[in-house]
C-alpha positions as a Markdown table, in Angstrom:
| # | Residue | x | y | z |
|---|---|---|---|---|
| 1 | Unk | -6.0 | -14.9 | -7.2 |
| 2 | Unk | -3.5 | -17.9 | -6.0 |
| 3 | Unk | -1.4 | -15.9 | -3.0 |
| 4 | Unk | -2.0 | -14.7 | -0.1 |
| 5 | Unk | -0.6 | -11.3 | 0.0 |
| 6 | Unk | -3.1 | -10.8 | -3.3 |
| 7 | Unk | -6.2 | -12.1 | -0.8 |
| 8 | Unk | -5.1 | -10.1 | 2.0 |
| 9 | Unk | -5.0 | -6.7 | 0.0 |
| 10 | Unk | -8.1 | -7.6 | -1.7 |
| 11 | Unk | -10.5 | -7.7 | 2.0 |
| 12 | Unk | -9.4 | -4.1 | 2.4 |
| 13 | Unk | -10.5 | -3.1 | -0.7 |
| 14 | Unk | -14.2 | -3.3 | -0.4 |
| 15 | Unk | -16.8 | -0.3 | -0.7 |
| 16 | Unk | -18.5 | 1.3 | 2.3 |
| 17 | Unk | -20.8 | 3.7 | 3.3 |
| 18 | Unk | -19.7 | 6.4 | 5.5 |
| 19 | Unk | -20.3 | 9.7 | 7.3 |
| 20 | Unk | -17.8 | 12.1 | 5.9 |
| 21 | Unk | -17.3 | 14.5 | 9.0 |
| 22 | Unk | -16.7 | 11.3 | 11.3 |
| 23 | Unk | -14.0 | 10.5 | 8.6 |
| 24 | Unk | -12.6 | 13.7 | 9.5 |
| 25 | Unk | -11.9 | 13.4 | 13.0 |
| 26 | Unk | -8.7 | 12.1 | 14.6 |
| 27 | Unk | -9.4 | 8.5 | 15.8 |
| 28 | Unk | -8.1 | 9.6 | 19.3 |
| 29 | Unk | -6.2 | 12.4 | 20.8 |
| 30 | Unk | -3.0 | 12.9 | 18.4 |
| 31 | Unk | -4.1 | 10.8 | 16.2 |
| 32 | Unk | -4.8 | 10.3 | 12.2 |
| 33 | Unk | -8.1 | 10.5 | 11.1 |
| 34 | Unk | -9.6 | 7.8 | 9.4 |
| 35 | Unk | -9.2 | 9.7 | 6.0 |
| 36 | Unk | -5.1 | 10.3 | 6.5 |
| 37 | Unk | -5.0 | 6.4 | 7.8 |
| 38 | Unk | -6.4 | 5.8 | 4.3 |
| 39 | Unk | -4.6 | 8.4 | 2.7 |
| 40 | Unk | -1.4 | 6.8 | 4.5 |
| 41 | Unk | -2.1 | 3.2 | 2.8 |
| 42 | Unk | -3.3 | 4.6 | -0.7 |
| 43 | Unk | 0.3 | 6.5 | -0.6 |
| 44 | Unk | 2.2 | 3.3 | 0.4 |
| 45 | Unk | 0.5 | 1.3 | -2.5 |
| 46 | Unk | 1.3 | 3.6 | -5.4 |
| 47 | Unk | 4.7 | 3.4 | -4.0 |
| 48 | Unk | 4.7 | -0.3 | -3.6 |
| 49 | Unk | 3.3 | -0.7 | -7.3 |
| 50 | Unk | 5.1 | 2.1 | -8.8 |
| 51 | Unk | 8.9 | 1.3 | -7.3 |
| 52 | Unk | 8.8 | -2.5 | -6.5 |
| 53 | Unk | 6.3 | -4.1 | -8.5 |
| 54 | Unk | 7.4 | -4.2 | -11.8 |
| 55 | Unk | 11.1 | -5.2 | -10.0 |
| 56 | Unk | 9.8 | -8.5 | -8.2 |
| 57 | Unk | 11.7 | -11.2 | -10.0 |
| 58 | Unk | 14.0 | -13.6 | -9.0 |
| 59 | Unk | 17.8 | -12.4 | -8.0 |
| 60 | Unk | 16.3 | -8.6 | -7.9 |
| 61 | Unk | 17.2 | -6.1 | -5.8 |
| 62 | Unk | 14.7 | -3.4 | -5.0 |
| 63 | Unk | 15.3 | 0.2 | -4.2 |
| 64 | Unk | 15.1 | 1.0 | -0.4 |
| 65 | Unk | 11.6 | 1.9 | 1.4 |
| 66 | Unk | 11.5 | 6.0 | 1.9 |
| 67 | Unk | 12.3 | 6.9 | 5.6 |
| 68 | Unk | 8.8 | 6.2 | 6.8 |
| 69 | Unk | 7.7 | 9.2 | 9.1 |
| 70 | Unk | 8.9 | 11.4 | 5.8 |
| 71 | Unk | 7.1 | 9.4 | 3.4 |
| 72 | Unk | 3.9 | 9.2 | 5.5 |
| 73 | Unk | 3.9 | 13.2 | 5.9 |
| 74 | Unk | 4.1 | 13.2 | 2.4 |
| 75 | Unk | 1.0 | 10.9 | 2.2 |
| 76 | Unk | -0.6 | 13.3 | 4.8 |
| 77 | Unk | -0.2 | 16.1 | 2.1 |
| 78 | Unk | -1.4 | 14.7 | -0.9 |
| 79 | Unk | -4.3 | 13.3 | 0.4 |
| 80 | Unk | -5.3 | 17.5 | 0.1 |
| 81 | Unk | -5.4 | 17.2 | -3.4 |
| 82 | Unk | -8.8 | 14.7 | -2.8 |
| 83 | Unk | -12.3 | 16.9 | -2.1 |
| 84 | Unk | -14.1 | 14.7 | -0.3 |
| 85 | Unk | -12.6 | 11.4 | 1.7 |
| 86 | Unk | -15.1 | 9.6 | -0.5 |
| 87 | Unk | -13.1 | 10.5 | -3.9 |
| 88 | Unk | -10.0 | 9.6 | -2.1 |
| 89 | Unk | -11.6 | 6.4 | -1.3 |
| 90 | Unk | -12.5 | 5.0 | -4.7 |
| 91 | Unk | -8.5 | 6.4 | -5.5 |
| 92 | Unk | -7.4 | 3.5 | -2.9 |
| 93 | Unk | -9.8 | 1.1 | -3.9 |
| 94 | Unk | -9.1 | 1.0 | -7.9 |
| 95 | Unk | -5.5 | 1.3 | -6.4 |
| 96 | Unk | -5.4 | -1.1 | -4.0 |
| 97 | Unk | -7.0 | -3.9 | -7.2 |
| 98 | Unk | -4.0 | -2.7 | -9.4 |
| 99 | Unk | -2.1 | -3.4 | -7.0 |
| 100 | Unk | -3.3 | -7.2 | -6.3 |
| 101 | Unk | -3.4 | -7.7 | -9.9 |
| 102 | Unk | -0.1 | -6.6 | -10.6 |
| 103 | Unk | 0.7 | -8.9 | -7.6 |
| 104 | Unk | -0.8 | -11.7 | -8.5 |
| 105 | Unk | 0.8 | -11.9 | -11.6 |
| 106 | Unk | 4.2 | -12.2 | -9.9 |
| 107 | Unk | 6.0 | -15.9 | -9.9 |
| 108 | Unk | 5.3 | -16.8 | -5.7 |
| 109 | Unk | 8.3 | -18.4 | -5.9 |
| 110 | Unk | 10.9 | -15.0 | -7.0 |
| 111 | Unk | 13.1 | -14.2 | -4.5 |
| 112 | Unk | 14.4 | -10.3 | -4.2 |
| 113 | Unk | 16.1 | -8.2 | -1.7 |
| 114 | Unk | 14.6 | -4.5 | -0.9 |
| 115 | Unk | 17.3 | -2.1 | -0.5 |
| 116 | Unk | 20.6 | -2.7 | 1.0 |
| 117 | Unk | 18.9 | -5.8 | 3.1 |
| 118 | Unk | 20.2 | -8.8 | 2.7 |
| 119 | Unk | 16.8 | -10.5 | 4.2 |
| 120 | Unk | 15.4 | -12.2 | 0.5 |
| 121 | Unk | 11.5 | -11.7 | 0.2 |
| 122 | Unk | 9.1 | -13.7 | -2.1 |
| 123 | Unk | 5.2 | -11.8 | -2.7 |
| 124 | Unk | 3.9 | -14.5 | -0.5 |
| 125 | Unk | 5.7 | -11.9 | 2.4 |
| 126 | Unk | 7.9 | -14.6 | 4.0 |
| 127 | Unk | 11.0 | -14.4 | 5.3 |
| 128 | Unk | 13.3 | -16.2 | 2.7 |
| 129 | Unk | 16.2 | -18.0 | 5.2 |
């Protein structure tokens, strides 16, 4: 992997052990648990490589993010459809290296837009002035 948005992604996406009920619990008062912060991320990289990953090329412009707080109750959802937190786990992981593969493949030096935005991105994720 030559980028850094590939490396980044790639230090998440390492195997753990874990106590399953502790996953369970909200991190604080109010808060997601540590199974819907995953679930949250997992749901944001299959959108990520499904809707703007095979896009990323130079002069493209990328369909819109979701609205966020919709989109992450969505995540919230489907992260039912998992039985245990350590299923949903290897789901992120195997999707999480997709998604650097995918990414790494991608010229560093492609410029796109995302959505009506005329900010111009590159996978490295700087800010394009």
């Amino acid at each position: 992997m030559n980028n850094k948005a590939a490396l980044n992604y790639d230090q998440t996406a390492e195997e753990k052990e874990f106590d399953e009920q502790c996953l369970l619990e909200p991190i604080s008062e109010g808060k997601w648990s540590v199974k819907e912060i995953i679930g949250h991320l997992y749901y944001w990289d299959k959108f990520i490589l499904g809707n703007h990953v095979p896009y990323m090329k130079e002069g493209a412009n990328l369909n819109a993010f979701p609205d966020h707080n919709l989109h992450n109750r969505e995540a919230i959802e489907y992260i039912s459809v998992f039985k245990t937190t350590g299923f949903l786990i290897d789901e992120f992981v195997l999707n999480r290296r997709l998604l650097i593969e995918a990414i790494s493949g991608i010229d560093s030096n492609a410029k796109f837009t995302i959505g009506s935005g005329k900010r111009q991105f590159t996978v490295i994720l700087e800010d394009i002035h």
